[in-house]
C-alpha positions in Angstrom: 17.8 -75.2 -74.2 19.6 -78.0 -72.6 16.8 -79.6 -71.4 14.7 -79.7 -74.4 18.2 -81.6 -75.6 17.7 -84.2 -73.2 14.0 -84.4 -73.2 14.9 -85.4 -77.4 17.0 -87.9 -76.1 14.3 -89.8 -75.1 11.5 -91.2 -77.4 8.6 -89.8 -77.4 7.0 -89.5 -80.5 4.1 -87.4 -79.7 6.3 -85.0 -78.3 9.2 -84.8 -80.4 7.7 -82.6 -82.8 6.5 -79.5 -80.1 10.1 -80.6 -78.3 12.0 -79.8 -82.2 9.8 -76.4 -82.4 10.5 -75.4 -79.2 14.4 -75.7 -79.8 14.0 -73.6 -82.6 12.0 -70.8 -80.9 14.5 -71.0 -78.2 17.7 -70.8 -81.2 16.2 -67.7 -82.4 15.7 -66.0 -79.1 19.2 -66.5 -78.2 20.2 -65.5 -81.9 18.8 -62.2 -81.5 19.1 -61.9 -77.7 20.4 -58.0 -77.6 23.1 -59.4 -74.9 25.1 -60.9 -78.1 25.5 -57.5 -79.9 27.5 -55.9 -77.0 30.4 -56.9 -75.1 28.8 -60.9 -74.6 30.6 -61.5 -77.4 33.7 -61.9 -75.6 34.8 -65.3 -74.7 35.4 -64.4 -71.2 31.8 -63.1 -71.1 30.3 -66.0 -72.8 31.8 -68.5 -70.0 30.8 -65.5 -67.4 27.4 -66.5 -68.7 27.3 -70.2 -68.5 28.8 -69.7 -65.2 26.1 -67.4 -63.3 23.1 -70.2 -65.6 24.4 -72.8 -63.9 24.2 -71.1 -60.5 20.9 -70.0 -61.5 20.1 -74.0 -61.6 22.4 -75.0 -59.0 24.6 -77.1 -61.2 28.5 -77.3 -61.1 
């Protein structure tokens, strides 16, 4: 979801439009990801998440 973010940062009009419907396909999946109905509501899991993305992508 970040990266379609950045890739809107930068203008490109032809691409803008598939880059906005992709971050709203990717919005809904997380809305109704089944994670967010159990205990991923939880702050502590929420950062828990960020945390083991980040690794997944080798970011700090």
């Amino acid at each position: 979801m970040l990266r379609t973010y950045d890739a809107l940062v930068v203008p490109h009009p032809a691409r803008s439009t598939a880059l906005r419907r992709r971050l709203q396909w990717l919005s809904v999946r997380l809305w109704w990801h089944p994670y967010w109905a159990g205990p991923g509501r939880m702050p502590a899991a929420r950062a828990e998440l960020r945390h083991q993305v980040r690794a997944l992508h080798g970011q700090r």
